[in-house]
C-alpha positions, 0 to 999 in steps of 0.5 A, a space after each residue: 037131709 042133714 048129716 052131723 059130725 060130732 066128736 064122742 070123746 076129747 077131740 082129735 077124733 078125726 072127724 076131719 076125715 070122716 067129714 071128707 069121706 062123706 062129704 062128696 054127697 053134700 052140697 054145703 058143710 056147715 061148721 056151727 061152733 069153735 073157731 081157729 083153735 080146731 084142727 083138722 087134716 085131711 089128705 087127698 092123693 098123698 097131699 096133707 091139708 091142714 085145716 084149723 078154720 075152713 070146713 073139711 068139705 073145701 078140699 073136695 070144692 064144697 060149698 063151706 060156712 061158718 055159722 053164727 055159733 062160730 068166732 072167727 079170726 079173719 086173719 086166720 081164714 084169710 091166710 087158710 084160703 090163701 094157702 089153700 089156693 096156693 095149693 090148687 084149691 078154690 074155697 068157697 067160703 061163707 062167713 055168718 054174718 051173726 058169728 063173732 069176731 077174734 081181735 088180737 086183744 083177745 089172744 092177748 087176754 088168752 095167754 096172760 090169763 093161762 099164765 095166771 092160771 098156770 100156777 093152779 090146779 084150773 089151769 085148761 091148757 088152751 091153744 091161746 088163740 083168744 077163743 074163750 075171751 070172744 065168747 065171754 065178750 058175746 055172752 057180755 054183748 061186747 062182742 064185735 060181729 062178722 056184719 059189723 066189720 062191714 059198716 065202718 062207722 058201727 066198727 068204730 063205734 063197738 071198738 071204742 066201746 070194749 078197748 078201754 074195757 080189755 087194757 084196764 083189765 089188763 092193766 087194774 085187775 092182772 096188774 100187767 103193763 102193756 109196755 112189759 108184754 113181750 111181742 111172742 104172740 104169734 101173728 099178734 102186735 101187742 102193742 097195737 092189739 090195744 089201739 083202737 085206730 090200729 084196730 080200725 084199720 086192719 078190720 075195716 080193710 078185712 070187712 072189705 075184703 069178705 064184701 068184695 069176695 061175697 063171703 057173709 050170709 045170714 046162715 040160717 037163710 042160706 042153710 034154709 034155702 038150701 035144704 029147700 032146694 033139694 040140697 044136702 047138708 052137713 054139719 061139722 062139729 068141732 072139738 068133742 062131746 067131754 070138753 063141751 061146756 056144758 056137757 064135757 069135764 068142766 073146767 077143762 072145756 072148750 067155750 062152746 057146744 061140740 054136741 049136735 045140740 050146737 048144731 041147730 044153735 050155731 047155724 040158725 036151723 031148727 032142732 027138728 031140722 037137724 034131728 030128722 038127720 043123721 048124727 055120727 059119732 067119731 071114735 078114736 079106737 083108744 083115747 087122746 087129748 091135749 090140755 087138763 081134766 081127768 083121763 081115768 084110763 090114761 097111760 103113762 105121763 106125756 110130761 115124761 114122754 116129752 122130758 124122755 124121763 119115763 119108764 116100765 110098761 105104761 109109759 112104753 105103751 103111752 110112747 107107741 100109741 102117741 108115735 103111731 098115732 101122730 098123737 100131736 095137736 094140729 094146730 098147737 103141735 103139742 104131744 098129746 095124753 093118751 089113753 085106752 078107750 073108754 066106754 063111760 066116756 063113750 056112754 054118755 056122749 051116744 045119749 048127749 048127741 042121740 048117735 045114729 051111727 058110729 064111725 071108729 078111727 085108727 083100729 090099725 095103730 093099735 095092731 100088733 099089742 098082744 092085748 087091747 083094754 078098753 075102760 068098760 066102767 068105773 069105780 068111784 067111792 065104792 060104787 061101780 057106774 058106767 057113765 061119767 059123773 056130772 062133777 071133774 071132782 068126783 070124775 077125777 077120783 074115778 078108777 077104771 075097771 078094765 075089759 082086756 080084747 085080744 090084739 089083732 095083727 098089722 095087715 096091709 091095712 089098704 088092702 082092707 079099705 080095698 076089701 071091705 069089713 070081711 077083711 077088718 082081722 077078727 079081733 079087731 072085728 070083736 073090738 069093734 063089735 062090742 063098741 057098737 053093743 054097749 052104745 047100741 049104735 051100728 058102725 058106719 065106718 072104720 078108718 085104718 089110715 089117713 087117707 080118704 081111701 083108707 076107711 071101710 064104709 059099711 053104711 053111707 048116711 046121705 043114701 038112708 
């Protein structure tokens, strides 16, 4: 069978661990979208492993695979599998050989065009790790594939094609000299990121090095073959289901699909195949997100957080939550915006996905507040909705109307993980309760600390 994780809200819903949690049961864990620009962690017996490209599943010896819906900076997975072995890890990873490539001039195209972008109000606040401008190439069939840094000859060929292209971009419509970029890209030489021979070089020698570790697959075949043999599946989205592109807060999206829609697009599987499984919806007890776009329950300013110039009880609030919570990206390290939970929000993502299950992280950095709110509709325009609006303009003018719970206390949160649901404190229990009404959805898990032994599992959806 197959098994989806899908983030519900903005990302950074810790789908990572829930990935880690249920992934002892499956065979391969398959990530069919994003690329170096999703963060995950995962903690195993006190040690921390940051993933930004490798599957969750590798810190449990899974087999990992980034499908064809994926781009890839082979750099970035190189330097990961590296520093993974490094720390007594052997990951098997599998590269689509449909997925597309990340070459420097993308991350420089990234940050000159947020920079560009910086001074108006469509600003995204990408991770400028040249995501979006890859998959602008393969929409425009420009792009460069896994499969082709194998055959040198079609390398050059594809490089000689879009280098031109990418400077006279630069140079004829950002009016921007190569000669006056400054090399503070990190990992990226500028100057060469432009040269096709440079260029040749380096992904010649990384298309070298996936054929001789065996790493490209076709994906669907393999995932296939797999699921033919009896094997189990898991598919690990990243990001979340309000910045999808087509789904989430347009303009401030990702450039892929984090729905479980994606899942079947970017791995070469049927629909029928993956909606015949499970999909589990990750939900952060409140509200966080790193970039632009509407935050209607948002608490305080993370401007002011940062510049320390803030005040009054919002702001008080935003500060704990983001402390408590670790409320800072994975990959970017930037503070992130925080905010109560909110149900439209949650509303729409239970219908884009078609949840099956819910797993609810971090209820214990709430513990302690006299009072939890969740935004359970909004008002906008004089009319009371409880899903969000198809346009940010009109999402942008949305008030929440707030629901208030009774805090619950801080316990020896271990203990609960230990104990099971019973010992979940009963407000906590009603927040949680009430969750799973209004999307009519049960919850599979509720995490209450970063560890993998620090989650309540009340269902296991490879055993349904």
């Amino acid at each position: 069978m197959t098994v989806t994780i899908v983030g519900s809200q903005l990302g950074d819903e810790g789908k990572g661990g829930v990935v880690d949690l249920y992934g002892d049961a499956a065979d391969v864990i398959a990530r069919y979208q994003g690329g170096d620009n999703a963060g995950h962690t995962v903690v195993e017996d006190g040690t921390k492993y940051k993933l930004s490209l490798v599957p969750s599943g590798a810190v449990r010896g899974k087999v990992g695979v980034l499908g064809n819906g994926c781009v890839v900076n082979p750099k970035t997975l190189f330097d990961e599998i590296d520093t993974l072995r490094e720390q007594g890890l052997d990951p098997d990873v599998r590269v689509a050989r449909r997925a597309h490539t990340i070459l420097p001039y993308h991350r420089v195209l990234d940050n000159i065009e947020e920079d560009v972008k910086s001074d108006t109000d469509i600003k995204v606040g990408t991770t400028g790790r040249g995501i979006g401008p890859t998959y602008e190439d393969k929409a425009g069939r420009r792009g460069i594939r896994i499969g082709d840094l194998l055959d040198p000859d079609v390398l050059r060929k594809r490089l000689e094609y879009v280098v031109p292209q990418k400077r006279a971009l630069i140079e004829d419509v950002y009016n921007v000299s190569l000669a006056d970029v400054d090399d503070v890209i990190e990992g990226v030489d500028v100057q060469n990121a432009f040269d096709v021979s440079a260029l040749y070089e380096q992904y010649r020698r990384f298309g070298e090095r996936l054929d001789e570790e065996n790493m490209t697959v076709a994906a669907g075949e393999f995932l296939a073959e797999t699921i033919e043999d009896g094997g189990e599946v898991m598919f690990e989205g990243a990001q979340g289901t309000s910045i999808d592109i087509d789904h989430g807060n347009y303009p401030y999206v990702t450039s892929s699909n984090p729905t479980a829609g994606g899942a079947a697009v970017g791995t070469g599987l049927g629909p029928t195949t993956v909606g015949q499984g499970e999909v589990i919806g990750i939900v952060k007890a409140y509200l966080s997100r790193v970039g632009s776009g509407p935050l209607p329950t948002e608490l305080g300013d993370v401007d002011e957080q940062i510049e320390g110039t803030g005040e009054g009880e919002e702001y008080e609030l935003a500060t704990y939550i983001r402390e408590e919570g670790g409320e800072f990206g994975t990959v970017t390290g930037r503070p992130r915006r925080v905010g109560w939970l909110d149900m439209p929000m949650l509303r729409h993502a239970a219908r884009a996905n078609g949840f099956t299950g819910l797993a609810v992280n971090h209820i214990d950095v709430l513990a302690g507040l006299d009072e939890v709110k969740v935004g359970h509709t909004y008002t906008v325009d004089g009319e009371e909705i409880d899903t969000i609006p198809a346009t940010t303009e009109r999402w942008e003018r949305c008030e929440p109307n707030l629901k208030t719970f009774e805090g619950w206390e801080d316990v020896d949160w271990g203990d609960v993980a230990r104990e099971g649901y019973e010992a979940v404190p009963e407000n906590a229990k009603t927040y949680l309760e009430y969750l799973s009404e209004e999307l009519d959805t049960p919850v599979y898990a509720i995490g209450v600390g970063p560890g993998r032994d620090e989650t309540v599992v009340r269902e296991n959806p490879f055993e349904n």
